[in-house]
C-alpha positions in Angstrom: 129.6 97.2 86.2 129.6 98.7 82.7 132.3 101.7 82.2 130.5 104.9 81.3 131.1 106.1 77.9 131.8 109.7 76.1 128.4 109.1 74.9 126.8 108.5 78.4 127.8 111.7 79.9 126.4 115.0 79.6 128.3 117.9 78.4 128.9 119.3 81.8 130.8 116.2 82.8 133.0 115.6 79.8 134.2 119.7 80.3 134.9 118.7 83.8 135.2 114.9 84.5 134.1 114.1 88.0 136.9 112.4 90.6 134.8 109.5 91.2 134.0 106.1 88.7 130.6 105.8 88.5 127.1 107.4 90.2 123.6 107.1 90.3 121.0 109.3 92.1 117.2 108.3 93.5 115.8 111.4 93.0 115.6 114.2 90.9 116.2 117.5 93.2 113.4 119.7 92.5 109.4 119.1 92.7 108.7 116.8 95.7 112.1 115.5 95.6 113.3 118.7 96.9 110.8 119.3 98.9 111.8 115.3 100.9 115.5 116.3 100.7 114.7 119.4 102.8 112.4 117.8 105.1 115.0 115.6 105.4 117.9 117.4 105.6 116.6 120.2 108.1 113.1 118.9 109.7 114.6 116.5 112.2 112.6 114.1 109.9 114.6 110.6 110.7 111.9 108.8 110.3 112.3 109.2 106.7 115.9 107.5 106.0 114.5 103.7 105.6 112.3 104.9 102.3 114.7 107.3 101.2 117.5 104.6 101.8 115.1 102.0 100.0 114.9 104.1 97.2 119.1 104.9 97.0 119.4 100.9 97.3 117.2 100.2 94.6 118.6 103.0 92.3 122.4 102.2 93.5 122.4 98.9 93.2 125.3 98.6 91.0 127.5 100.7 92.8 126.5 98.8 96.3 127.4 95.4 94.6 131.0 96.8 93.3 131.2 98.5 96.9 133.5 97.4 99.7 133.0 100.1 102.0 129.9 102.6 102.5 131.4 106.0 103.6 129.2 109.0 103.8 130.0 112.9 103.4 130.9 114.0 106.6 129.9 117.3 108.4 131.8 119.7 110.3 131.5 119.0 114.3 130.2 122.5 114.5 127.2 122.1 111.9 126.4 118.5 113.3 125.9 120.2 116.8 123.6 122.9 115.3 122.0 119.7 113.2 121.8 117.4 115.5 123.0 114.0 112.7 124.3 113.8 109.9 122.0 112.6 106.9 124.6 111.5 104.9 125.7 108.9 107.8 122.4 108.0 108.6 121.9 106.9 104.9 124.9 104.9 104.7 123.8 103.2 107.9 120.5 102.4 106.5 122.0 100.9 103.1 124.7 99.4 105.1 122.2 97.4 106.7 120.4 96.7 103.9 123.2 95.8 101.9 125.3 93.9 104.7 128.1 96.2 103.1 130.0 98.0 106.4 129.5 101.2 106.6 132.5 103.7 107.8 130.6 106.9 109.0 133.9 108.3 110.6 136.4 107.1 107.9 136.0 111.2 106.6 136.5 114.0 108.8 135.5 117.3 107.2 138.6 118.9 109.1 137.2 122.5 108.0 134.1 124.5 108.4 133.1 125.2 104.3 130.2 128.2 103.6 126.9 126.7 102.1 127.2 126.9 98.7 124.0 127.7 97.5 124.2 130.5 95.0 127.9 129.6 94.0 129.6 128.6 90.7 131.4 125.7 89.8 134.9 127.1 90.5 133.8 128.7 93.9 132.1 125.4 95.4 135.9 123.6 94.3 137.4 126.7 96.1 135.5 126.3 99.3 136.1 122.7 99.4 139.9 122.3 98.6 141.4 120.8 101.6 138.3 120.4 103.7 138.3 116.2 103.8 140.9 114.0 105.7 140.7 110.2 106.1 140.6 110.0 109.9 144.1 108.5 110.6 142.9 105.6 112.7 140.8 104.5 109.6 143.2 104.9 106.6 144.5 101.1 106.7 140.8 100.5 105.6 141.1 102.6 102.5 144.1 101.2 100.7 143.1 98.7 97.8 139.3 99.1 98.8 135.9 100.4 96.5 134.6 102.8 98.2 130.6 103.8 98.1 130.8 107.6 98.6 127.2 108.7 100.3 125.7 111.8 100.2 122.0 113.8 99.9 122.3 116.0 97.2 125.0 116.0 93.8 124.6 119.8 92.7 128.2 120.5 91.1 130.0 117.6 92.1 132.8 119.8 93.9 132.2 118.4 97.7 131.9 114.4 96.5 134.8 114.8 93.8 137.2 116.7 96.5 136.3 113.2 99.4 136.6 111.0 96.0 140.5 112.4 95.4 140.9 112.3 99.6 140.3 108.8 99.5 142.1 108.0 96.6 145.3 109.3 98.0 144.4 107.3 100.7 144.8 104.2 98.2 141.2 103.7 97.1 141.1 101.3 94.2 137.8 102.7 92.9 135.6 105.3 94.4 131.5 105.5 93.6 129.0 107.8 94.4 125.5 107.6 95.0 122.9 110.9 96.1 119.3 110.7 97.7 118.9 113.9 94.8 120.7 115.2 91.7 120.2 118.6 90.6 119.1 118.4 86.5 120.7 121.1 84.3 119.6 121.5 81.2 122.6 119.2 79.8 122.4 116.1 82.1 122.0 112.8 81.5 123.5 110.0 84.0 125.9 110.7 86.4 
């Protein structure tokens, strides 16, 4: 997989690098991207994770290649209750099966309730996710050495994926990735 150059990234991301090595997104988040990401995300609409997954594989494919370990965003116990699953799981299991990569859905524990961020700057979304993640201590002989395939529905700032990128790193990931069912597009963006 081809390192990303200074030319590659958008301003944004050379002003603040992201924690992780490489990303890709299937969607772009607004339109009927949004509009599937919300369905998604808070219709109970399961039945949509094999296309959306089908679309992450195809868009990911790099990163699932490179990938040792498919490990999605986790949520706190209390919003999974309220939510019922987690979509970010049940897209890693979807590409897990279709790549035959393992998936880890419980290798990240979100060990603190974070505020939605909608509506918040860079610097508050980093605030209200410092010290959220953990690697679940009966999983972190997994991490150590590993490239890890970070999952998760919607890259707005990057602060939630870079804070579990720099968890699992400390947990002795040789290479963390990302890939997003949706990327919000500022004005400045090019690839992730």
């Amino acid at each position: 997989m081809g390192e990303a150059t200074a030319e590659d990234l958008c301003e944004r991301c050379q002003r603040h690098p992201p924690a992780w090595d490489f990303g890709a997104a299937a969607l772009i988040y607004q339109g009927a991207g949004r509009r599937m990401v919300l369905q998604f995300k808070h219709g109970d609409r399961l039945d949509m994770v094999r296309p959306l997954a089908a679309w992450m594989a195809s868009a990911g494919a790099l990163q699932i290649a490179a990938a040792d370990l498919v490990v999605p965003v986790p949520l706190h116990w209390r919003r999974l209750l309220r939510r019922r699953y987690n979509q970010s799981a049940e897209l890693a299991r979807r590409l897990s099966q279709l790549s035959g990569k393992p998936a880890a859905v419980d290798l990240l524990e979100r060990r603190r309730l974070t505020i939605p961020q909608e509506g918040m700057d860079r610097a508050a979304r980093a605030a209200n996710q410092a010290g959220a993640f953990a690697v679940a201590a009966r999983r972190a002989a997994e991490v150590k050495g590993r490239n890890i395939l970070l999952i998760d529905d919607v890259l707005t700032s990057g602060a939630t994926l870079s804070t579990c990128a720099e968890t699992l790193r400390g947990a002795g990931a040789t290479r963390v990735d990302i890939l997003v069912l949706a990327r919000v597009a500022f004005a400045d963006s090019l690839p992730i």
